[in-house]
C-alpha positions in Angstrom: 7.7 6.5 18.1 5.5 6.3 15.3 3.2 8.8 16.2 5.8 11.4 17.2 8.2 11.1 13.9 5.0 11.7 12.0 3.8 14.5 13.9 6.0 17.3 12.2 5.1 16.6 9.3 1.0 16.6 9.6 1.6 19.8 12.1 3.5 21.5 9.1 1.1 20.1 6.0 -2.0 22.1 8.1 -2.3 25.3 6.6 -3.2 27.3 10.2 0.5 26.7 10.8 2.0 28.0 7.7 4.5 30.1 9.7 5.0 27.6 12.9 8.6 25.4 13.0 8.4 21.8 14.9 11.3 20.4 16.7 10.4 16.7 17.9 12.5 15.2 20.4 12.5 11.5 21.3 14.6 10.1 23.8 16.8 7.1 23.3 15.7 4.0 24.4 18.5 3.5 26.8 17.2 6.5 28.6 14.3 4.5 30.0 16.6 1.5 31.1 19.0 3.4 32.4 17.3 4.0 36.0 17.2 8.2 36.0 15.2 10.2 38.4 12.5 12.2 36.7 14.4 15.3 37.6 17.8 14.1 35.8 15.5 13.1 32.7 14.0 16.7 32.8 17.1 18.3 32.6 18.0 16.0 29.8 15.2 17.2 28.1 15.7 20.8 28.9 19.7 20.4 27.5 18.6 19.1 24.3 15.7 21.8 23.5 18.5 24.3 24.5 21.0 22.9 22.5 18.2 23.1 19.4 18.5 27.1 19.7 15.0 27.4 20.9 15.2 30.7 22.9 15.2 32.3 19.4 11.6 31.4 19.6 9.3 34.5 20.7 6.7 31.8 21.9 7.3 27.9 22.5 4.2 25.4 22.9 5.4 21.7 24.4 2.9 18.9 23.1 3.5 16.0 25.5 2.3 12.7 26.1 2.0 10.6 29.7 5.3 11.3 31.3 6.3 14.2 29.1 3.9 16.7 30.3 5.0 16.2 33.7 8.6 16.8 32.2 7.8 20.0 30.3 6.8 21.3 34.3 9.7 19.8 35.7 11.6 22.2 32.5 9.6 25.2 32.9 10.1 25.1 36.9 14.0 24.8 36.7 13.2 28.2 35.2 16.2 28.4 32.5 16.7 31.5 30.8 17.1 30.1 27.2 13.7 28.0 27.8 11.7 31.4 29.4 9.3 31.7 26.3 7.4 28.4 27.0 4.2 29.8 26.9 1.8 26.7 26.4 1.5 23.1 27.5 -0.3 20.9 25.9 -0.7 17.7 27.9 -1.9 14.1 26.9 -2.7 11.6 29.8 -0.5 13.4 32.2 -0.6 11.4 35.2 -0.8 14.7 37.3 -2.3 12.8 40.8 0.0 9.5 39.5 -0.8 6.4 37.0 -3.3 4.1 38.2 -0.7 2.0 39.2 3.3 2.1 38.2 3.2 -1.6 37.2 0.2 -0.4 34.6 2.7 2.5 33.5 5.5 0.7 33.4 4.0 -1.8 31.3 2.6 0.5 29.0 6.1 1.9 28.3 8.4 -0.8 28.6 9.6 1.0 31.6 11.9 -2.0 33.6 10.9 -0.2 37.1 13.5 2.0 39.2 13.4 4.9 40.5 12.0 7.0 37.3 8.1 4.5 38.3 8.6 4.8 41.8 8.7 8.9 41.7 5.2 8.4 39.2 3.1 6.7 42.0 0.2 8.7 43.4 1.3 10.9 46.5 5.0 10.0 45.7 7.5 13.0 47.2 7.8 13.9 43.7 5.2 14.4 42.1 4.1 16.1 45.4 6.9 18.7 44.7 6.1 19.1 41.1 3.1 20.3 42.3 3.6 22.6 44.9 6.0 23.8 43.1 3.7 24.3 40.2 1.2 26.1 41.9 3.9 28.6 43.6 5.5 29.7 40.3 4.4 33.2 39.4 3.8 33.2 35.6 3.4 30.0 34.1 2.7 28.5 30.9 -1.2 28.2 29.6 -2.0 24.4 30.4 -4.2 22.3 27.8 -4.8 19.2 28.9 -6.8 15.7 27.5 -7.5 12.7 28.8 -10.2 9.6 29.0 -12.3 8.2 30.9 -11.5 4.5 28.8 -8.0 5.3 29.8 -6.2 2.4 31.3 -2.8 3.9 32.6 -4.0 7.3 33.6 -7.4 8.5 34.7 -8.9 11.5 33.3 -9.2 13.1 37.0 -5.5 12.6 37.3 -4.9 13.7 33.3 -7.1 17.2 33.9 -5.5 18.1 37.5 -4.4 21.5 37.8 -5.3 22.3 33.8 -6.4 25.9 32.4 -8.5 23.9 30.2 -9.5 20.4 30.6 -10.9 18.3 27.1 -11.7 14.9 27.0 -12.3 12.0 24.4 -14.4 9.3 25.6 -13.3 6.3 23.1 -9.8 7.1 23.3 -7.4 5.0 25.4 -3.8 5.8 26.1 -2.0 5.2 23.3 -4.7 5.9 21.3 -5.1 9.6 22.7 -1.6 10.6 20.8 -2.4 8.8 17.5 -3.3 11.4 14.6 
């Protein structure tokens, strides 16, 4: 929460994005109790960019952590007119393949479990889904992934699969790969 409230601000104090705006969206902590499927969080997350007027935007860049990146697909496959101009993803420690284990993910988020972890574990129906239907959408978004290999929740194979371009930091761990 920390990390993400601060984030508009430095993104806006860097010069190179003089002429950038930054919408952050966090979700409310009753979301994660509250036993959604990834799909119904995604289009939670698609309603409320929507609802910030975003398709005014000639280009849209989504900078998510863990989960999120695999929400920002999940939002550019539903495919919504007023969220067409999402032209980049940047992904940190997307669990792509899966966590190494939703009891690892879960703890690292204060998930309680349900279905929202069960649909995160490796070769899960949806995350096989996500993917096929990833890599049968015609245009997509540029991906930009990171990850670590001292990564505890989410290996760096699993945070680079299926990326345009694939970085990674070495001494970073999970949380530690969002913190400016």
């Amino acid at each position: 929460e920390d990390t993400w409230k601060r984030f508009p601000d430095l993104v806006c104090g860097d010069f190179d994005f003089r002429d950038y705006d930054v919408l952050s969206i966090g979700y409310p902590v009753y979301l994660i109790g509250s036993n959604l499927t990834m799909e119904q969080f995604g289009g939670w997350l698609a309603d409320k960019l929507a609802a910030n007027n975003i398709q005014r935007y000639r280009k849209i860049a989504i900078v998510a952590h863990s989960i999120g990146g695999l929400l920002a697909r999940q939002i550019v496959l539903e495919q919504r007119p007023e969220l067409k101009n999402i032209v980049l993803l940047v992904e940190i420690g997307t669990p792509h393949l899966g966590p190494y284990g939703y009891t690892v993910l879960a703890n690292s988020i204060d998930l309680p479990g349900g279905h929202l972890v069960g649909e995160l574990q490796a070769g899960s129906p949806y995350l096989q889904n996500l993917q096929s239907g990833w890599d049968n959408l015609g245009e997509r978004p540029h991906t930009f992934c990171e990850g670590s290999p001292r990564d505890n929740v989410v290996s760096l194979e699993s945070a680079q699969d299926t990326c345009d371009e694939k970085h990674a930091y070495p001494s970073l761990d999970h949380r530690e790969l969002v913190k400016p």
